[in-house]
C-alpha positions as CSV (number, residue, x, y, z in Angstrom):
1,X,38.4,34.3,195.3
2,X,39.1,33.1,195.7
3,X,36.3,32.2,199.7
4,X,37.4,34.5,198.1
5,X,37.9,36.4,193.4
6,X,38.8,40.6,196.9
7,X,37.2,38.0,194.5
8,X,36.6,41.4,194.1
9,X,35.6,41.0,190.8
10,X,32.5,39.8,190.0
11,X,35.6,39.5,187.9
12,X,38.9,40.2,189.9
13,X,36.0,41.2,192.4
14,X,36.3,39.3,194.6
15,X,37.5,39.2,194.1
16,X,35.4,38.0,197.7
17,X,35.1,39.4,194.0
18,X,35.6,38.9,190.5
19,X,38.7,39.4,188.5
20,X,39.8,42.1,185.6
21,X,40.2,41.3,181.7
22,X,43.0,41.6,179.2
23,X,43.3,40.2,175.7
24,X,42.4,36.5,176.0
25,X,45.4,34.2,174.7
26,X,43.3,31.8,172.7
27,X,40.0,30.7,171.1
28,X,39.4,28.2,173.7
29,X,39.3,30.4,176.7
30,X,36.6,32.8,174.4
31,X,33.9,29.8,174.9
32,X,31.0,29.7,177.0
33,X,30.9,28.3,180.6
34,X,30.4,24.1,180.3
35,X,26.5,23.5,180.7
36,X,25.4,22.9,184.1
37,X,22.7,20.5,183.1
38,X,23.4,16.9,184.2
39,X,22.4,15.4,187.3
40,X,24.7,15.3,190.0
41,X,26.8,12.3,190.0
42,X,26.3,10.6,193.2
43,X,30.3,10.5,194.2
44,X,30.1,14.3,194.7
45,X,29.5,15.8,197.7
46,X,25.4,17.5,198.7
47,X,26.5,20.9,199.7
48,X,24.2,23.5,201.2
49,X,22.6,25.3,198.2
50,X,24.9,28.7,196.7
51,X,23.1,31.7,198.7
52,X,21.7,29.5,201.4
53,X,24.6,30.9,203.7
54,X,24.9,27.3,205.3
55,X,27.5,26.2,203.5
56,X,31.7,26.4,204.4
57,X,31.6,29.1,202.0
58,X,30.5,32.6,201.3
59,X,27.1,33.2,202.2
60,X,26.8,34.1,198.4
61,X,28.5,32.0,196.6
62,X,28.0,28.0,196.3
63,X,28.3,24.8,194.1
64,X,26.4,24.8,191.3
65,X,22.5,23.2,191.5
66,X,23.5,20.6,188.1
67,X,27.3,19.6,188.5
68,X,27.9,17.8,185.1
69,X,28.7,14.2,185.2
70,X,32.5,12.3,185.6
71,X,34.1,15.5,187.5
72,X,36.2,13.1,189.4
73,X,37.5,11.9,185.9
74,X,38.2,15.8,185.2
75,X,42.5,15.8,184.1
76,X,45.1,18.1,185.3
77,X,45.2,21.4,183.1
78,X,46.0,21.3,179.4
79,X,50.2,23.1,180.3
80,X,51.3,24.9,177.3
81,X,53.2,27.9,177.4
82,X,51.4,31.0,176.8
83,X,52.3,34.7,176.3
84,X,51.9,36.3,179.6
85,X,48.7,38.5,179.4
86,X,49.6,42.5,179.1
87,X,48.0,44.2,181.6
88,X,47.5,41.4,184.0
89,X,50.9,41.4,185.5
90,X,51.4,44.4,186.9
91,X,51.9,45.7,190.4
92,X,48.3,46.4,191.5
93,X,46.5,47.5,194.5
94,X,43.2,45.7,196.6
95,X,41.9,47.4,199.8
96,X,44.8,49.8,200.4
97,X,47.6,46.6,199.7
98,X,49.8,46.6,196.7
99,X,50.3,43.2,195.2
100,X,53.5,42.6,193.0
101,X,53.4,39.9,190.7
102,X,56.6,37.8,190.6
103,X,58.2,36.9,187.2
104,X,57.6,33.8,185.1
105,X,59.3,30.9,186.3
106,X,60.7,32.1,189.5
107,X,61.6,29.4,192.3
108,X,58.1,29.6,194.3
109,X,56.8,27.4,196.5
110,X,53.8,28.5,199.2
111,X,52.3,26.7,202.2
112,X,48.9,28.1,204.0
113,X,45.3,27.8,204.0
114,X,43.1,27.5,200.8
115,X,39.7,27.9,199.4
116,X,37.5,27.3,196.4
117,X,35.3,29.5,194.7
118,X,32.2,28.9,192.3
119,X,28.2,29.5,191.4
120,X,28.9,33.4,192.2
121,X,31.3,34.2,189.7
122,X,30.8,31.1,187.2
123,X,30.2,33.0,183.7
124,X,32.3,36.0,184.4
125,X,35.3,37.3,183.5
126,X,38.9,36.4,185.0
127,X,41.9,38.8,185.4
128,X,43.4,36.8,182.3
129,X,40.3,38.1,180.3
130,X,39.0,34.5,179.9
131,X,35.5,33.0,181.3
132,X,35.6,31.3,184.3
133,X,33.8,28.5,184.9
134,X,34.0,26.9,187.9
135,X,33.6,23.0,186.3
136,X,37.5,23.9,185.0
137,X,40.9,23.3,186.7
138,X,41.7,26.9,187.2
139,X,42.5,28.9,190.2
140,X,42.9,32.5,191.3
141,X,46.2,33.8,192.6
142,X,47.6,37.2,194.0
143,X,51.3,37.3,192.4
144,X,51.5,34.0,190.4
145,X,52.1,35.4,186.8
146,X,48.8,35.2,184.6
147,X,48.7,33.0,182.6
148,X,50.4,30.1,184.6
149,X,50.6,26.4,185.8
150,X,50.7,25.3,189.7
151,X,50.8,21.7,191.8
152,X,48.6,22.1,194.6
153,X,48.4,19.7,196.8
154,X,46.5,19.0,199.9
155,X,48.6,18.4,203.0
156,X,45.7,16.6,204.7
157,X,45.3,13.7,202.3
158,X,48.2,14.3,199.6
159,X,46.1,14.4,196.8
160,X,47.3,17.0,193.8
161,X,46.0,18.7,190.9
162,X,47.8,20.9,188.5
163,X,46.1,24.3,187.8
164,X,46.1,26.9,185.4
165,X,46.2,30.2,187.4
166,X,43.9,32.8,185.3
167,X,42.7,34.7,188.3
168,X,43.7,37.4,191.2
169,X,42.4,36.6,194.6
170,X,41.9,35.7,197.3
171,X,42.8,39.0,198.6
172,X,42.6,38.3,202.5
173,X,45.7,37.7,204.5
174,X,44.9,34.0,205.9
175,X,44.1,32.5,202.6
176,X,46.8,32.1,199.6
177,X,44.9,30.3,196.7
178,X,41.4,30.1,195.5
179,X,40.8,26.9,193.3
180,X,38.0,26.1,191.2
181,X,35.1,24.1,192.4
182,X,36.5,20.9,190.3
183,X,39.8,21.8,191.8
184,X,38.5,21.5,195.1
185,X,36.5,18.4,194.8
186,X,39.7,16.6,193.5
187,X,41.7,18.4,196.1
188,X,38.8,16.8,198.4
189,X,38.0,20.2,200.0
190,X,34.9,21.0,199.2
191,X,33.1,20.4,202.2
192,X,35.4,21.8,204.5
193,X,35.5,24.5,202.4
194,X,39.3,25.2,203.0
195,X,42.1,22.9,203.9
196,X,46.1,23.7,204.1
197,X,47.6,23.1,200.8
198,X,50.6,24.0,199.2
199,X,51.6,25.6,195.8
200,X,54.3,25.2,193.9
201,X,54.7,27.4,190.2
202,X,55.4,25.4,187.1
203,X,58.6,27.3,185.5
204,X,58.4,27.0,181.4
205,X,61.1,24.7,181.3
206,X,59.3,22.0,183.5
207,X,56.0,22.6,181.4
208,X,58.0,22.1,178.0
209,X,58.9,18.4,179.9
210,X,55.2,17.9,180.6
211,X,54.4,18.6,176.5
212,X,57.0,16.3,175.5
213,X,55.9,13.6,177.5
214,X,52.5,14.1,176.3
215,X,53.2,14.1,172.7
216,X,55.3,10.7,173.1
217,X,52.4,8.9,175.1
218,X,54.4,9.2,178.4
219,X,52.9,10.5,181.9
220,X,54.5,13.9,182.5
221,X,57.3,13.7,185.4
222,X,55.8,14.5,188.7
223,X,56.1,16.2,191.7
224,X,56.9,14.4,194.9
225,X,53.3,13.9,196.4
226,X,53.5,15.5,200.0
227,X,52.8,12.9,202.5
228,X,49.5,14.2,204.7
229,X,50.2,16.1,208.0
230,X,48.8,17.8,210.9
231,X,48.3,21.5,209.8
232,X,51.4,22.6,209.4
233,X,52.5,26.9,209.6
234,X,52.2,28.4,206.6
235,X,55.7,28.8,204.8
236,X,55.8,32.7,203.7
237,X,56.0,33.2,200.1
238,X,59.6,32.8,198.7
239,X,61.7,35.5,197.0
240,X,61.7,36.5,193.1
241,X,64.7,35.1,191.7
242,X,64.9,39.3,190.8
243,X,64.9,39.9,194.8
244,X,61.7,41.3,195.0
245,X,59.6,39.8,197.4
246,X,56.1,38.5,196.7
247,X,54.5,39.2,199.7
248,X,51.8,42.0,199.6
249,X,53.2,45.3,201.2
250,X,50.8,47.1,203.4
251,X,50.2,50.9,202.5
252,X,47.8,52.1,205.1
253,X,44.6,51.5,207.1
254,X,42.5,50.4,204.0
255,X,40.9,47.0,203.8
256,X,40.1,46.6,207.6
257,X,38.4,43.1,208.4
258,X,34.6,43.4,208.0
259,X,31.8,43.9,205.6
260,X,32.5,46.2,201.8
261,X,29.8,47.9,199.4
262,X,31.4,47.3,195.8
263,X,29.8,50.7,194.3
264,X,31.2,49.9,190.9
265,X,33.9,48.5,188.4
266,X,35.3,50.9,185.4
267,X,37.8,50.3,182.9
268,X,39.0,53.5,183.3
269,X,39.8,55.7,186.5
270,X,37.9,58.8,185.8
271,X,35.2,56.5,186.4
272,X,35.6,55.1,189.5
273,X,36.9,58.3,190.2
274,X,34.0,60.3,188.8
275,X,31.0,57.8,190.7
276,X,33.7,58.7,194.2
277,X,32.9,62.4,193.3
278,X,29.2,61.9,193.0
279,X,28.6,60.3,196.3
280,X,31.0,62.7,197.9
281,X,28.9,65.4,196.5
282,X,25.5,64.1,197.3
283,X,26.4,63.9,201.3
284,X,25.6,59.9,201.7
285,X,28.2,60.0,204.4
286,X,30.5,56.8,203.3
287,X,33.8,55.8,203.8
288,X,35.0,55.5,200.2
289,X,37.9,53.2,198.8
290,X,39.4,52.7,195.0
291,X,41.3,49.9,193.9
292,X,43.0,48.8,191.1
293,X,43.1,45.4,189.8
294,X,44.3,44.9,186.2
295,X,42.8,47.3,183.8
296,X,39.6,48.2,185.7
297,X,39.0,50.2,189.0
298,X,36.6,49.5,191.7
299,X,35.1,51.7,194.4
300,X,34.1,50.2,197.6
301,X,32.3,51.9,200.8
302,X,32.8,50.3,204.0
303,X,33.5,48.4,206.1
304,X,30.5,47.6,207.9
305,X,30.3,45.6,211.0
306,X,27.8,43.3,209.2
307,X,26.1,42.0,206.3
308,X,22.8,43.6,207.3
309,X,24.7,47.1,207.8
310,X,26.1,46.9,204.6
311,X,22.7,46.0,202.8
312,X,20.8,49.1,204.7
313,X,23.8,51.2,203.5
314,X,23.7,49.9,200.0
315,X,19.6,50.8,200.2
316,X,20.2,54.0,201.7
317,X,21.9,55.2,198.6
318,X,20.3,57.8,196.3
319,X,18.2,56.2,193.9
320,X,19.3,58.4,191.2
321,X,22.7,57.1,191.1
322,X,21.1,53.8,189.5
323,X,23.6,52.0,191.5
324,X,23.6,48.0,192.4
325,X,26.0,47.2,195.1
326,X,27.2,44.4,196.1
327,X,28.4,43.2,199.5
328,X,31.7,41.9,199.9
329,X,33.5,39.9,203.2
330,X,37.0,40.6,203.7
C-alpha cells in the first residue's frame, strides 16, 4: 500500500495502511520477517532513510536500514495453488468506496501507475493473514483474489516479476498495485518510487503449467515481455468473466484527497463502532469515518489539509481515550 497497504492497515492499513488477517494457508507464511541484518549489497540502490520524508515514498515509510544480501538473485514467487482465504474475498469498503473482488482465474489484465511499499508495515500482518515482509515477492492488490499469482511488468524497461498477491491496497484512485520492496528493486522502481506497469492474474490452470515445468527441471512458459514505452494511459480494469466489474464503485463523499487520523483497527464492529461513540460523546469535534477491510474495522478522522493538521488533531485528543493515531495520505 501499497505508496500505499489505504495501506490502511498497519495491516490492510494502509493500507497508506496495513492490511486485515484470516486463517493463514500454510506454515511458511506463519514465520518471522527475513533478518534485516546484512550489509547492503552495493548493486542496490542508497535511498533516503524510511521517515526521513526525502524519499519517492511516503514520508513514513522507507527501505529497510540492512537490506540482506543477493536481492537481485531473489526468484519469482513459489506458484502453487492455494485455497482462497475466507474472509479475505469479500466485497469490502475503504474511505466511503466499496471494492469487489473478482473471482479466481478471471481474464484480467491492468495497465496504470504503481508503487512499492516497505520498512512501515514490514512485520505486520497482511489481508491473507500472513507476515509481510517487504524482502519477499509479494504485493498488495484491491480485487485480485487473495491468495494469488500476477506478472508485473514494467513498461519503462520490460523487466517482470511474478508475485504472490497477499495484500489489499493501494486504495487511491491513480495507483493500481503496491509491490514489495524486492519487487520493486527487480521491477527497477525503487528510486522513482512508482513507474507504469502492468498486471496480468495468473488463472489456476496456467499456475498448474508453471508446477509441471518445475517438477521436470523445465523453465515455466512465459509471458510475452512488454517491449518498454513512453507512459502509456492506463487500461481500466477488465470485466469478471461473471460480468461484474472490478472497478471500485464510489458510494459518497468519503475518502476526499488529503490527510486521515487512523483512530483504531477492531476485529469486530461494535468496536470501531463503540471508540466512534466515544469521541462523538466527548465533543472533540472530528469528522469520523469506518471502514471495513476483511475481518477488522477501522475508524479514521479527517481529512486534514496537512500532515501537521492531522498531528495537532491527533494530540488534541482526550488523553483518557489512550488512543495512538496514526496519520495516513490519501
Amino acid at each position: 500500500m501499497k505508496k500505499h497497504a489505504i495501506r490502511l492497515l498497519p495491516l490492510a492499513a494502509a493500507a497508506l495502511l496495513a492490511a486485515c488477517g484470516t486463517t493463514q494457508t500454510d506454515s511458511a507464511s506463519r514465520k518471522p520477517p527475513s533478518p534485516v541484518t546484512a550489509k547492503p549489497p552495493t548493486s542496490i540502490p542508497v535511498l533516503p532513510a524510511a521517515g526521513s520524508g526525502r524519499g519517492a515514498y511516503y514520508q513514513d515509510d522507507g527501505p529497510g536500514a540492512n537490506p540482506p544480501a543477493g536481492l537481485l538473485d531473489t526468484p519469482d514467487a513459489d506458484v502453487r495453488n492455494d485455497p482462497l482465504a475466507p474472509y479475505s474475498n469479500r466485497p469490502y469498503v475503504v474511505f466511503g468506496k466499496t471494492y469487489k473482488p473478482i473471482p479466481l482465474g478471471s481474464d484480467f489484465k491492468q495497465r496504470g501507475p504503481g508503487t512499492w511499499y516497505g520498512k512501515k508495515f514490514h512485520g505486520q500482518r497482511t489481508s491473507s493473514g500472513e507476515i509481510y515482509d517487504m524482502y519477499k515477492m509479494t504485493a498488495a492488490h484491491p480485487t485480485l483474489p487473495i491468495p494469488s499469482y500476477a506478472r508485473v511488468t514494467n513498461i519503462a524497461n520490460g523487466k517482470s516479476v511474478v508475485v504472490r498477491i497477499n495484500d489489499r491496497g493501494p486504495f487511491h484512485s491513480t495507483r493500481i498495485i503496491d509491490v514489495s520492496y524486492t519487487a520493486a528493486l527487480k521491477l527497477g522502481l525503487l528510486v522513482s518510487g512508482s513507474s507504469q506497469l502492468e498486471v496480468v492474474h495468473l488463472a489456476p490452470a496456467e499456475i498448474e503449467r508453471m508446477i509441471a515445468a518445475r517438477k521436470e527441471g523445465g523453465s515455466a512458459p512465459e509471458t510475452t515481455a512488454v517491449a518498454p514505452q513512453s507512459m502509456p494511459k492506463a487500461a481500466p480494469m477488465l470485466a469478471s468473466s461473471s460480468g461484474d466489474e472490478a472497478k471500485p464503485v464510489l458510494l459518497g463523499g468519503a475518502g476526499a484527497p488529503g490527510f486521515y487520523l487512523q483512530l483504531g483497527s477492531y476485529a469486530r464492529e461494535d468496536g470501531a463502532d463503540g471508540l466512534r461513540k466515544r469521541l462523538t460523546a466527548s465533543d472533540a469535534g472530528l469528522k469520523l469515518d469506518m471502514e471495513q477491510a476483511g475481518k477488522f474495522y477501522r475508524l479514521f478522522a479527517g481529512p486534514y489539509a496537512s500532515r501537521e493538521e492531522a498531528l495537532a488533531a491527533g494530540k488534541a485528543l482526550p488523553s483518557s481515550l489512550k488512543l495512538k493515531p496514526i496519520v495516513i495520505e490519501r
